[in-house]
TORVEXRO-536103 format. One record per atom (N, C-alpha, C): chain; atom name; x, y, z. Coordinates in nm, 2 decimals, padded with zeros to 4 digits, always signed. Example, Ala and Ser with C-alpha at 12.3 -4.5 7.8 and 13.67 -1.06 7.14 Angstrom:
residues 2
+----+----+--------+--------+--------+
| ch | at |   east |  north |     up |
+----+----+--------+--------+--------+
|  A |  N | +01.32 | -00.57 | +00.78 |
|  A | CA | +01.23 | -00.45 | +00.78 |
|  A |  C | +01.32 | -00.33 | +00.78 |
|  A |  N | +01.28 | -00.22 | +00.71 |
|  A | CA | +01.37 | -00.11 | +00.71 |
|  A |  C | +01.29 | +00.00 | +00.79 |
+----+----+--------+--------+--------+
END
This chain:
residues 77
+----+----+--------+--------+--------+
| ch | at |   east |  north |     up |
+----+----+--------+--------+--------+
|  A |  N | +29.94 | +13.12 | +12.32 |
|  A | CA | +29.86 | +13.24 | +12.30 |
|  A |  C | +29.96 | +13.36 | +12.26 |
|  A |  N | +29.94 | +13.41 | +12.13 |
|  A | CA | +30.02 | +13.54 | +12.13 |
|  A |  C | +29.96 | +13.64 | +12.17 |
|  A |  N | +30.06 | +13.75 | +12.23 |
|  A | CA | +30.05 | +13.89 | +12.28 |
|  A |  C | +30.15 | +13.98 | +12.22 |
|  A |  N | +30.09 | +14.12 | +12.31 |
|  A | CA | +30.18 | +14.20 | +12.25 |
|  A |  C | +30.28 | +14.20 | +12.36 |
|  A |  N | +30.41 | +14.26 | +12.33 |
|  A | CA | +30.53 | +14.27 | +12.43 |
|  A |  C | +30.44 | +14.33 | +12.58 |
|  A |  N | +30.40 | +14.41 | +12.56 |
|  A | CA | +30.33 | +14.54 | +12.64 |
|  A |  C | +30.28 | +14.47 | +12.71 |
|  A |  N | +30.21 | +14.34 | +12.75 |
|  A | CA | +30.09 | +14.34 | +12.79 |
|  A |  C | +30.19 | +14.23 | +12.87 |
|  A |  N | +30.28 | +14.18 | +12.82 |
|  A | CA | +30.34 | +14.06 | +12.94 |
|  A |  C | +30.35 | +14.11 | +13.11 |
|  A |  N | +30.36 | +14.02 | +13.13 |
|  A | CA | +30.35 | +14.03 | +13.35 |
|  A |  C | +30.51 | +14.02 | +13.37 |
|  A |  N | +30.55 | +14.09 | +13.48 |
|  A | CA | +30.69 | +14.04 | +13.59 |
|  A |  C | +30.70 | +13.94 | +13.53 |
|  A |  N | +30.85 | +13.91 | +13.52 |
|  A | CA | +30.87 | +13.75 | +13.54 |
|  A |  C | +30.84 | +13.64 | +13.39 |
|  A |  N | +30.71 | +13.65 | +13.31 |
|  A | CA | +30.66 | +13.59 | +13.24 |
|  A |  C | +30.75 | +13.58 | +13.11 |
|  A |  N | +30.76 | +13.43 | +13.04 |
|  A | CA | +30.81 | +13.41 | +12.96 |
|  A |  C | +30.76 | +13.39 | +12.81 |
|  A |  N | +30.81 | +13.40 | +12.74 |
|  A | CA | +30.78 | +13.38 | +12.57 |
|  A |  C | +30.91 | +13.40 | +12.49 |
|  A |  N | +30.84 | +13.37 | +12.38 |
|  A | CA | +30.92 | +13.37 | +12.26 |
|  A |  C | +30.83 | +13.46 | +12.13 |
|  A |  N | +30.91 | +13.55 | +12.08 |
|  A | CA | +30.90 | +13.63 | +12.01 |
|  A |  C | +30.83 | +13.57 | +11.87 |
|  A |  N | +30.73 | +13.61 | +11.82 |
|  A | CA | +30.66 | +13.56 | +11.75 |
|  A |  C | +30.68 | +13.65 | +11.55 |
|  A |  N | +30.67 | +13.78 | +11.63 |
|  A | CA | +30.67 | +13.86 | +11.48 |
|  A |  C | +30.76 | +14.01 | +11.49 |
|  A |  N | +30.82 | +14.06 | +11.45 |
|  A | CA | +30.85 | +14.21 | +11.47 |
|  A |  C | +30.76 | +14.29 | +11.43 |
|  A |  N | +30.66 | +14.41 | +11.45 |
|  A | CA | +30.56 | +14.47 | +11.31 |
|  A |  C | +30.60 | +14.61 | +11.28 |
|  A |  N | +30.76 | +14.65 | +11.22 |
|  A | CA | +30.78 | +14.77 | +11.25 |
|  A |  C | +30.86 | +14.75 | +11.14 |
|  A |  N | +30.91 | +14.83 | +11.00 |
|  A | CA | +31.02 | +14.85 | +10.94 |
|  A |  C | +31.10 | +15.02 | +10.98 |
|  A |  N | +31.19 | +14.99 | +10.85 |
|  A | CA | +31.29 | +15.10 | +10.90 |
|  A |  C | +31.38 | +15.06 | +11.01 |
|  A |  N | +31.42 | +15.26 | +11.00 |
|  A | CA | +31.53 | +15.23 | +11.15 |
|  A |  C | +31.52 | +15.16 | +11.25 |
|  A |  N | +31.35 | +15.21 | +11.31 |
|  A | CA | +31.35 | +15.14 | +11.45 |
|  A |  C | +31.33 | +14.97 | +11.42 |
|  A |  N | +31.27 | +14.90 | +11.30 |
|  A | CA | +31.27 | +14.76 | +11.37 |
|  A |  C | +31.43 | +14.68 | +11.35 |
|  A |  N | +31.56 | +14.77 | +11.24 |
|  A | CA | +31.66 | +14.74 | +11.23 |
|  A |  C | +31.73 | +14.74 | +11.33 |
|  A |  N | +31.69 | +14.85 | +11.40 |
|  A | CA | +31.75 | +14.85 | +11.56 |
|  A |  C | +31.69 | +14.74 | +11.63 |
|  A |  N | +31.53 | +14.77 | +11.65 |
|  A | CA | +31.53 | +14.63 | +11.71 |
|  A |  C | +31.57 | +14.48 | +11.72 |
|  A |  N | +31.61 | +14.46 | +11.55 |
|  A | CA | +31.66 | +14.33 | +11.53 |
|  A |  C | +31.79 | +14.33 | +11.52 |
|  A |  N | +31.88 | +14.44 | +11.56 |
|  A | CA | +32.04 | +14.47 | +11.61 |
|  A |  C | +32.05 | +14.43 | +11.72 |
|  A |  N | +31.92 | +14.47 | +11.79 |
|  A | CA | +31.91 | +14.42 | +12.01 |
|  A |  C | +31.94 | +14.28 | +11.97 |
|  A |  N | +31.88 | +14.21 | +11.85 |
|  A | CA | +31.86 | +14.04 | +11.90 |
|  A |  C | +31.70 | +14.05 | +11.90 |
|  A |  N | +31.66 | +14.12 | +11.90 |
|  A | CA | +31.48 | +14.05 | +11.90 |
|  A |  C | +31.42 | +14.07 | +11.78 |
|  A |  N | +31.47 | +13.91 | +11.73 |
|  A | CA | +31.44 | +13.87 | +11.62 |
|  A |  C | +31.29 | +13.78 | +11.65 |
|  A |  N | +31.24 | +13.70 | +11.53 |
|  A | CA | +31.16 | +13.58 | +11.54 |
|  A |  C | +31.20 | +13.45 | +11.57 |
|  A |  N | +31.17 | +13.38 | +11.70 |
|  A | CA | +31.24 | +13.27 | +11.72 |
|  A |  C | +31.32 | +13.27 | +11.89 |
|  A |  N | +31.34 | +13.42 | +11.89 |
|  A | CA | +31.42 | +13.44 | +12.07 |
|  A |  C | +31.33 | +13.46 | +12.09 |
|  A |  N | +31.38 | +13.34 | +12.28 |
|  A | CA | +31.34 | +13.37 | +12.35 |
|  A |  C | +31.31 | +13.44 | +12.47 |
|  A |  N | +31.26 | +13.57 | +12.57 |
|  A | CA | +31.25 | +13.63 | +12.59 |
|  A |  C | +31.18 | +13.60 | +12.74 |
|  A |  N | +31.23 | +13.71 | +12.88 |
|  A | CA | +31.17 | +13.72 | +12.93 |
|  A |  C | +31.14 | +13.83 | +13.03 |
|  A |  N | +31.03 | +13.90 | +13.10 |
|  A | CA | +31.03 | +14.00 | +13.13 |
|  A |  C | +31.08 | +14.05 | +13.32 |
|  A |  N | +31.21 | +14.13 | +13.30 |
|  A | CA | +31.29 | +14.12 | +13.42 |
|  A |  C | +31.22 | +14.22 | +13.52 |
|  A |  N | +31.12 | +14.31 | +13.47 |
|  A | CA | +31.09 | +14.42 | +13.56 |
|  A |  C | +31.06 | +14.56 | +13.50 |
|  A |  N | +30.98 | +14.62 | +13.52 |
|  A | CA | +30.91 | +14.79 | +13.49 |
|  A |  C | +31.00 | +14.88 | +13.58 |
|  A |  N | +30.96 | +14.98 | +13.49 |
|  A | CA | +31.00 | +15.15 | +13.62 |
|  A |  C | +30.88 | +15.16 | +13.71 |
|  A |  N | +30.86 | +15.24 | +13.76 |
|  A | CA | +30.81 | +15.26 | +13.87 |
|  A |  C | +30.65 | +15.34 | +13.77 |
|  A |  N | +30.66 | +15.41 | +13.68 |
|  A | CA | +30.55 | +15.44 | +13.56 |
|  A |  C | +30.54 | +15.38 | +13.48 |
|  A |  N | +30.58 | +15.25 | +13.43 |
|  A | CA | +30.58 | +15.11 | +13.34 |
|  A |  C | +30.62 | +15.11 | +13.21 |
|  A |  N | +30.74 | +15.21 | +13.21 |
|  A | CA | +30.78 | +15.26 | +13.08 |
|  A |  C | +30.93 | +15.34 | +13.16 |
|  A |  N | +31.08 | +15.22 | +13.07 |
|  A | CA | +31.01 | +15.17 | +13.00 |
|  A |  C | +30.99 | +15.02 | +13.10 |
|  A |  N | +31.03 | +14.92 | +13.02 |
|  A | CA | +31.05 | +14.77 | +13.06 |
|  A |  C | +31.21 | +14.66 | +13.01 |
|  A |  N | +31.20 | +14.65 | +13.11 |
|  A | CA | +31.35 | +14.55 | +13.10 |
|  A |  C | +31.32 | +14.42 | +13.05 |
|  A |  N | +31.41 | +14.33 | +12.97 |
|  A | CA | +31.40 | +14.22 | +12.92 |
|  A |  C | +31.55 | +14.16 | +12.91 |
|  A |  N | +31.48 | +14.03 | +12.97 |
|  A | CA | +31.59 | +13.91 | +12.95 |
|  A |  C | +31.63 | +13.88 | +12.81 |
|  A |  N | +31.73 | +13.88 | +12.74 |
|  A | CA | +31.72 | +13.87 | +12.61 |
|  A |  C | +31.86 | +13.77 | +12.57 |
|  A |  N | +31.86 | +13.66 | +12.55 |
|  A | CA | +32.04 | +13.58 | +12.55 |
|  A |  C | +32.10 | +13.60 | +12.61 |
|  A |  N | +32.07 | +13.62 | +12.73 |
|  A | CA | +32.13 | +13.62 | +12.90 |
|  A |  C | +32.20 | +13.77 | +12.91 |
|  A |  N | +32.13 | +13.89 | +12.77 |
|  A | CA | +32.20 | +14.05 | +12.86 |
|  A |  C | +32.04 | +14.12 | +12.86 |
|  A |  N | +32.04 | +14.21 | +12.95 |
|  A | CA | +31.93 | +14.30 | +12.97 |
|  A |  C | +31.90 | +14.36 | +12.88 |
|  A |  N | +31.76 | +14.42 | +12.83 |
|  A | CA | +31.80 | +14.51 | +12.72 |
|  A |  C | +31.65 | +14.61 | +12.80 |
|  A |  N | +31.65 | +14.71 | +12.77 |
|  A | CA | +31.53 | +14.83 | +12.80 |
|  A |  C | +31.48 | +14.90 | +12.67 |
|  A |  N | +31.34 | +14.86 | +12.69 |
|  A | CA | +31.25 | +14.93 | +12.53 |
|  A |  C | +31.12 | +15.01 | +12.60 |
|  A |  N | +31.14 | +15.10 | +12.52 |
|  A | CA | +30.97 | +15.22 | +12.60 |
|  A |  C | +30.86 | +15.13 | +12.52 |
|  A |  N | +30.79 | +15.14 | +12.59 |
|  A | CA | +30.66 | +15.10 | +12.58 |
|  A |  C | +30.61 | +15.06 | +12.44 |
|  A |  N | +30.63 | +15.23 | +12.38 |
|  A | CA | +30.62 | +15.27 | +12.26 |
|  A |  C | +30.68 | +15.14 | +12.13 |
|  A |  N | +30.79 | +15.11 | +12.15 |
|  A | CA | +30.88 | +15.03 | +12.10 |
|  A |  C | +30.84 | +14.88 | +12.10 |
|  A |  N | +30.79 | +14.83 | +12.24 |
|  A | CA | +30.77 | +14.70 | +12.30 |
|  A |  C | +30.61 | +14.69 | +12.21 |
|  A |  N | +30.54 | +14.82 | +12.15 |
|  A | CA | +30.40 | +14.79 | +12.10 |
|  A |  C | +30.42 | +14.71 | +11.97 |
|  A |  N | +30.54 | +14.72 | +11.90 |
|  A | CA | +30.57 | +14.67 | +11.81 |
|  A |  C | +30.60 | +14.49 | +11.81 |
|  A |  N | +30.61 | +14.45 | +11.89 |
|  A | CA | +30.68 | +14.34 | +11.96 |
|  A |  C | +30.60 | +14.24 | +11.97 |
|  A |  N | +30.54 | +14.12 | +11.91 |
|  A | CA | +30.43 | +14.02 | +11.91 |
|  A |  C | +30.52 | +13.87 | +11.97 |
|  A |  N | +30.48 | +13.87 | +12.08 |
|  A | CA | +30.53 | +13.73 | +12.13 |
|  A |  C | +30.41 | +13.62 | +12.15 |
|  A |  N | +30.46 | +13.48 | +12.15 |
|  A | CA | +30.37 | +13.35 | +12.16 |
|  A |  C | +30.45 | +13.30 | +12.34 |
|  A |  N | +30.34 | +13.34 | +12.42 |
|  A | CA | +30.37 | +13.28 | +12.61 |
|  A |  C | +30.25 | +13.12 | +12.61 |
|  A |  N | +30.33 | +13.04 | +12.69 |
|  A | CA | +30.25 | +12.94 | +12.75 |
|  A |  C | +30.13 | +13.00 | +12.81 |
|  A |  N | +30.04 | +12.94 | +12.85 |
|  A | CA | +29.88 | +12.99 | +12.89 |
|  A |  C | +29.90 | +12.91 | +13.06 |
+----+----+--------+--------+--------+
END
């Protein structure tokens, strides 16, 4: 089932499906490593859910909300 980054739970795993952003911000994004193809998982929110932490090739990375809307992953059901 794909989703958006945003909407994944604690804990929950996937793999990155599509980026939907050009320019700076998705060059940056695919500088982090969150390309099509990683795998991905979700380490934990702030306390207001923005932004959100992610497991990404075993280093943390942090994306606002805003950023993570861009973000289409495929999770087990």
């Amino acid at each position: 089932m794909r989703m958006n980054l945003r909407q994944m739970k604690d804990n929950q795993e996937g793999m990155i499906a599509s980026i939907k952003v050009t320019g700076d911000l998705g060059r940056r994004l695919r500088d982090m490593g969150l390309v099509p193809g990683t795998e991905i998982r979700i380490q934990g929110r702030a306390p207001l859910y923005d932004p959100v932490a992610l497991r990404v090739r075993g280093a943390t990375l942090t994306l606002r909300n805003s950023e993570a809307d861009y973000i289409e992953v495929e999770v087990e059901e």
